[in-house]
N, C-alpha and C positions, 0 to 999 in steps of 0.2 A: 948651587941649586939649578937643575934645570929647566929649562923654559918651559917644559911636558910637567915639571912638579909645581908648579908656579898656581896654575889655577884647580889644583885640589888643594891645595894649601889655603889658597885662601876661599874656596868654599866653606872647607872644615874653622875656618877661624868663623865665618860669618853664622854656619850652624852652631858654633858654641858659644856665641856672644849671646842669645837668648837663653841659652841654659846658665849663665852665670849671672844675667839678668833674675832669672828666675831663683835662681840659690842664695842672691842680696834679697829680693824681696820676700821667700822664705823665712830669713830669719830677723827682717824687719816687722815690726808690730803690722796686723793687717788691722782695715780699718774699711767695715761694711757702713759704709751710708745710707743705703736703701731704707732702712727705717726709719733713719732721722727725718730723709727724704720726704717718705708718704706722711709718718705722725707733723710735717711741717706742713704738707700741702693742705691734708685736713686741717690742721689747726686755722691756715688763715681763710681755707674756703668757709668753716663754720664761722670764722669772724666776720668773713662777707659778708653772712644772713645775715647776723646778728646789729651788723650796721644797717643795711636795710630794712631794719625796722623800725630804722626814724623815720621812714617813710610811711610806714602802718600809723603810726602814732601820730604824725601832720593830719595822716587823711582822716584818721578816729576823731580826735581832737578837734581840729576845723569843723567836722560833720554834724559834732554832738552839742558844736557852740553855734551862735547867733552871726549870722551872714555880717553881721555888721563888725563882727570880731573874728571874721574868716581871716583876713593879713595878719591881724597881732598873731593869733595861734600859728599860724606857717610861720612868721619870720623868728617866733622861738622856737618853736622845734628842728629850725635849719641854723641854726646859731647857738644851740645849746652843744650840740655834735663840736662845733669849734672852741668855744670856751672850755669844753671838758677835754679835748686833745691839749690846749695850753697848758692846767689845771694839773693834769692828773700828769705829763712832763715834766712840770715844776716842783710839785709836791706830792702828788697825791699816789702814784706809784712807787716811791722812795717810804713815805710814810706805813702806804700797806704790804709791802711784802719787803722791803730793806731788812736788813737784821738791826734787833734792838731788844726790846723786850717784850714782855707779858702785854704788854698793851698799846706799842708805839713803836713802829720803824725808828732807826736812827740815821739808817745808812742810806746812802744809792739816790741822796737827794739831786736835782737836773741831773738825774740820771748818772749818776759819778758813780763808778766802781766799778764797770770793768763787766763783761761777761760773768751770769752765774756758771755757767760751763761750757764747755766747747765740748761736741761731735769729735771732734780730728783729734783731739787732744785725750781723749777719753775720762774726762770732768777733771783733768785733775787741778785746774783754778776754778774755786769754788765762788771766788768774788762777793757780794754782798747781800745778794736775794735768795738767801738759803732755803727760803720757805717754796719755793720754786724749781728748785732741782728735783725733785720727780720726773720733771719730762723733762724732755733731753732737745726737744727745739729750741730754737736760739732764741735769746735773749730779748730779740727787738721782736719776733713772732708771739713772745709770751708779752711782750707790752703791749703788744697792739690788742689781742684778746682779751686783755684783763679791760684795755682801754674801751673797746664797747659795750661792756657790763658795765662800766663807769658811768659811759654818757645816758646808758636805759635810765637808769637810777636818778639822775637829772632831769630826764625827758618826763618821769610820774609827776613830777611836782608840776611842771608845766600846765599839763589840765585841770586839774585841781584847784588852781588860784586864776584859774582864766577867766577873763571876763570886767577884771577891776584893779588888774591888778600894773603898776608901772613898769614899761617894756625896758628901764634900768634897773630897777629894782629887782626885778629876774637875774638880768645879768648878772649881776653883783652874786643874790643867792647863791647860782649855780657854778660860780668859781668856788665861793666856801664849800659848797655841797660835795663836787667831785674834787677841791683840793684837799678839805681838813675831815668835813662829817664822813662822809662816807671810806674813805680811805684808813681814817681810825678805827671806825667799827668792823671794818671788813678784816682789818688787822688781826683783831679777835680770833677768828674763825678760819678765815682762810691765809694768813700772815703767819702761822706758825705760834699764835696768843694765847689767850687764856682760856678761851671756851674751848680752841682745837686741843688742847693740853687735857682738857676735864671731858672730851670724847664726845664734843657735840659734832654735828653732821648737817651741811649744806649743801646741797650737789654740788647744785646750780644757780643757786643765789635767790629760794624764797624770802630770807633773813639778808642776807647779803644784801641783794638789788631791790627786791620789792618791797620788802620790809623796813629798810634805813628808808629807798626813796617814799615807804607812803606815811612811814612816821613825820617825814622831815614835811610833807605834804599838810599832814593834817595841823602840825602847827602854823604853818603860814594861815590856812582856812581859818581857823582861830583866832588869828593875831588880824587879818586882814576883815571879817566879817564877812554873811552872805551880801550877796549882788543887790541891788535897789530893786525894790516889789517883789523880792523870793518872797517873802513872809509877809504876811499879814497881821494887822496889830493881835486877832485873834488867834494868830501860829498856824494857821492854814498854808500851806505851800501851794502858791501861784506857779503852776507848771510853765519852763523857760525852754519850750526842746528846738532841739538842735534844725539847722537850715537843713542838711544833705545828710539821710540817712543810705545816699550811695556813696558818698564819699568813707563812711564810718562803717560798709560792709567790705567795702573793698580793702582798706585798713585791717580790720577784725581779719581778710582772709593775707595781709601781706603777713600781719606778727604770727597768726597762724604758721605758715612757712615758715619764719625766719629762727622759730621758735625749734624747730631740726638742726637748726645753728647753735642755737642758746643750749640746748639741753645735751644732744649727744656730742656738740664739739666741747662739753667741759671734759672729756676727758683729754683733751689736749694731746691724745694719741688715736693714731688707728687701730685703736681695740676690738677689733672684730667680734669678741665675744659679749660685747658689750653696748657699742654703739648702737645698734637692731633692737634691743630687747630697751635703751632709754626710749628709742624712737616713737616704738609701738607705744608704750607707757604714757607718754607725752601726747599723742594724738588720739589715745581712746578716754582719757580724761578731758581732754578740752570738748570732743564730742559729745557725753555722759554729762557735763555739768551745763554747755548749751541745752538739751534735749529739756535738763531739770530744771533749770532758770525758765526755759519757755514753757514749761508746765506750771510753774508755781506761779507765771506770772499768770497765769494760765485762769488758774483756778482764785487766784486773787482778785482778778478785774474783769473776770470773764470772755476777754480775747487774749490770744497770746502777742506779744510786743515786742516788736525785731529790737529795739535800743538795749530791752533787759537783757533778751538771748544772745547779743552781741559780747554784752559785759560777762553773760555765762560762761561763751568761750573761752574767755579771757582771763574769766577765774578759775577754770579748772587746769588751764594752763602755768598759771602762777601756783597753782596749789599743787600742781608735778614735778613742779622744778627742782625743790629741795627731794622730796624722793624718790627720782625720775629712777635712777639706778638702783635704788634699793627694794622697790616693793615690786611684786607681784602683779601680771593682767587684772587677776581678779581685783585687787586693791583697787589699781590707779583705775578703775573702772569706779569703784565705789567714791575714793575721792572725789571724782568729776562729778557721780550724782553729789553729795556733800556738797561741793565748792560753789556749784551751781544753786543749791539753794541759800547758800550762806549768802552770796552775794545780792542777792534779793532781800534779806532781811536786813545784810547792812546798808543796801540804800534808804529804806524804809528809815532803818535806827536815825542814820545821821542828817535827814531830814527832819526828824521828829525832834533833835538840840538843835535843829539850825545850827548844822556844820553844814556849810553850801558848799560842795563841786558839783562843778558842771559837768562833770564826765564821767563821775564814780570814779576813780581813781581811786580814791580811799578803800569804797567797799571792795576794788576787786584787787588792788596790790599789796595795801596793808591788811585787811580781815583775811583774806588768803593766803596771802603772805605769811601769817603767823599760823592758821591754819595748815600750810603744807610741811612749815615747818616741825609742828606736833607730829605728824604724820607719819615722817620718819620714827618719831620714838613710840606711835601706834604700831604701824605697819610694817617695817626693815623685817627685810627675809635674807639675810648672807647670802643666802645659792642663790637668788635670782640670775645673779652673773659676776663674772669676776671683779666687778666695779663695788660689789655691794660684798665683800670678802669683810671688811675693815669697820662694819657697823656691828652693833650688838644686834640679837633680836627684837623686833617691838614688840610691845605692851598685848597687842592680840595673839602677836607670834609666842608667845610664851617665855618671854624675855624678863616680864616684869618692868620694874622701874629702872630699870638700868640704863638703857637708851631713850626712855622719855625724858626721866629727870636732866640731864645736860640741855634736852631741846627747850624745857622749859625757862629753864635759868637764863640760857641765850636770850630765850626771847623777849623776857622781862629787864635782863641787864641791857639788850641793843634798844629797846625801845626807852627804856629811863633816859639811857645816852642819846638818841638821838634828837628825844626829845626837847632836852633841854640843850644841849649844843644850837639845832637848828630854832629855836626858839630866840635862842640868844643874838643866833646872826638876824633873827628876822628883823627883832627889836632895835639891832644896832641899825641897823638898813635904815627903817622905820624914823629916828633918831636924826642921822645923818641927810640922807638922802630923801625919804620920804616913800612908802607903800604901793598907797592908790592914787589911782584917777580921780579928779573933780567927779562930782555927779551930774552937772554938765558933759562933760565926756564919756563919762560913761552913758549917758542917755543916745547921745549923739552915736557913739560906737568907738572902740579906741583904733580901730584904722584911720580913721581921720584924725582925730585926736593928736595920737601916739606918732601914724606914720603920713600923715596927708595921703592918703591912697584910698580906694577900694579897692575889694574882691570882685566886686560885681556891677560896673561901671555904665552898665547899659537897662538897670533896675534902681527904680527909686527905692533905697529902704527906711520903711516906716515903722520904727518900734514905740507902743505904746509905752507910756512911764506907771508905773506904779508906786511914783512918790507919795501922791493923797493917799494911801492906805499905807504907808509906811507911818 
């Protein structure tokens, strides 16, 4: 070969080492990421919100309780987010979406078993969270999202029993809560169980999240008793409101936001045809049932009352979640009026049995909760968007009883269950460890009490007792 042949020869080899590069990976499987990519980035930026909403929830909560129980309420709501990461680790994610059966994970307990699928692999190890392979983000991206719908569900109970209740004795609850109650019932539904089997419908977790957390709420309220001087011997409610009704707006506007997390990241992809049209649904309901809360309070007491309008938001927002993607502007508009007056009546109601919370929690997670869950089997319209393909018609839609009856059943068999499961732990707590506060300390305030601390170290607080009329 000569010295003149030498460097065309080896250009021609160096041009052809990319075409035979090119001709292996040809007929090598190709393999696009770019969707797994984006439906990952969404899934964990909506989980983002949706964590940042233990931050709504501190400042709601503190706002709407008694300065002297300003630390107890922060140091639960910043400590429930850890217990229910441990919790839901150990058991409570194996429990709800593991393969097992009709009613119980069996599998994927500490997490054992392996990826449900792999991207690169094109699913073909299917592993143990079968109820999970819809979307195709990994494994630890789908735990972590399931995981802050976990801790929400945790964080209702927390204002609910505020006020009296032992900064252990939470503890305790809120491991059962996000390890066994809520991870079983959720099983049902979104676990691949019995109610998703029989065609009920939860987007986003009115029955899921708001409804296990405000059943499991109103039995502690029950088991634990109103606060010292709510009620009078004649059942008259002694009004107890909150220190910082800026702290409880500023809150009201984080879950607002976060609430763009909670609703259109359940589809756990970038569904463009989809995510826009929950978004919309989700913020003209929580608008609509503020407007209607502040009128009802409106025309009840003859001013209108930021704390109601607050908890309005909040239930038109909980009352979108289950059919953020399934109904209609028009609906989720009507919803929101609905949600917002319910939530008024149920403050009313559970005042009027002496079920004490301090923060409504009950009327706006559970009454709406179960409220938005009907809703679906009211109002589901298929075409709204390709998210709502997989529902029946509702009951207005001309559906009939097709898709309300499963929402019903849900919501009568999740609340039997959770009711007496979290009853049960409350009792055992109760038994072992022990509830409430002294009435001593709770007069006192359980920051000092519970944590030797103040909130507010530079004001004497002076709270009158309302024992004599007890």
């Amino acid at each position: 070969m000569s010295k003149r042949c030498a460097p065309i020869l080896l250009v021609l080899l160096l041009l052809g080492i990319p075409g035979v590069l090119m001709a292996q990976d040809a007929a090598a499987p190709q393999i696009d990421n770019t969707k797994v990519g984006m439906d990952t980035m969404w899934t964990l930026v909506t989980a983002f919100l949706v964590f940042f909403m233990n931050l709504g929830f501190a400042l709601v909560e503190s706002g709407l309780c008694r300065a002297k129980n300003c630390v107890n309420i922060l140091f639960k709501n910043y400590i429930v987010f850890s217990v229910s990461s441990v919790a839901f680790l150990l058991l409570g994610f194996g429990l709800m979406f593991g393969d097992g059966n009709d009613y119980i994970g069996m599998s994927g307990l500490w997490f054992a078993g392996g990826a449900d699928n792999s991207p690169l692999t094109g699913a073909a190890y299917q592993g143990v969270y079968s109820a999970l392979n819809w979307t195709s983000v990994p494994l630890s991206v789908k735990f972590f999202f399931q995981l802050v719908f976990a801790g929400t569900a945790a964080t209702i109970v927390s204002g609910a029993v505020a006020e009296r209740i032992k900064f252990g004795a939470f503890f305790l609850f809120c491991f059962a809560m996000v390890g066994v109650i809520y991870p079983i019932g959720g099983h049902w539904i979104w676990g691949g169980g019995w109610l998703a089997k029989m065609g009920m419908f939860d987007f986003a977790g009115s029955t899921v999240v708001h409804s296990i957390g405000g059943w499991a709420a109103l039995s502690g309220i029950w088991i634990l008793g109103p606060r010292l001087g709510k009620y009078n011997k004649a059942g008259k409610v002694n009004p107890m409101p909150g220190h910082s009704l800026t702290s409880a707006t500023i809150g009201v506007f984080v879950l607002w936001f976060g609430w763009f997390g909670f609703n259109p990241g359940s589809t756990m992809a970038l569904d463009w045809g989809s995510i826009g049209h929950i978004a919309a649904t989700t913020n003209i309901a929580a608008a609509t049932a503020s407007i209607s809360a502040m009128l009802a309070m409106w025309f009840i007491s003859g001013k209108p009352d930021l704390s109601m309008t607050l908890n309005g938001g909040l239930a038109g927002l909980v009352a979108i979640t289950a059919p953020c993607a399934f109904v209609s502007m028009p609906s989720a508009f009507l919803i929101g009026i609905l949600a917002g007056v319910i939530v008024v009546g149920a403050v009313f109601f559970f005042d009027s049995v002496h079920l004490d919370d301090p923060v409504g929690a009950t009327s706006v997670h559970l009454a709406n909760g179960v409220f938005g869950t009907l809703c679906v089997g009211l109002f589901a319209d298929p075409s709204v968007c390709p998210a709502a393909s997989v529902v029946k018609p509702g009951l207005f839609m001309g559906g009939g009883m097709a898709q309300l009856m499963p929402q019903l059943i849900g919501i009568a068999a999740v609340g039997a269950f959770v009711l007496v499961l979290s009853s049960a732990f409350w009792f055992l707590i109760k038994m072992v460890y022990g509830l409430r506060v002294t009435p001593e300390e709770e007069i006192e305030g359980l920051d000092v009490g519970e944590h030797g601390n103040v909130a507010y170290p530079d004001f004497r607080q002076v709270e009158s007792s309302h024992l004599a009329s007890r």
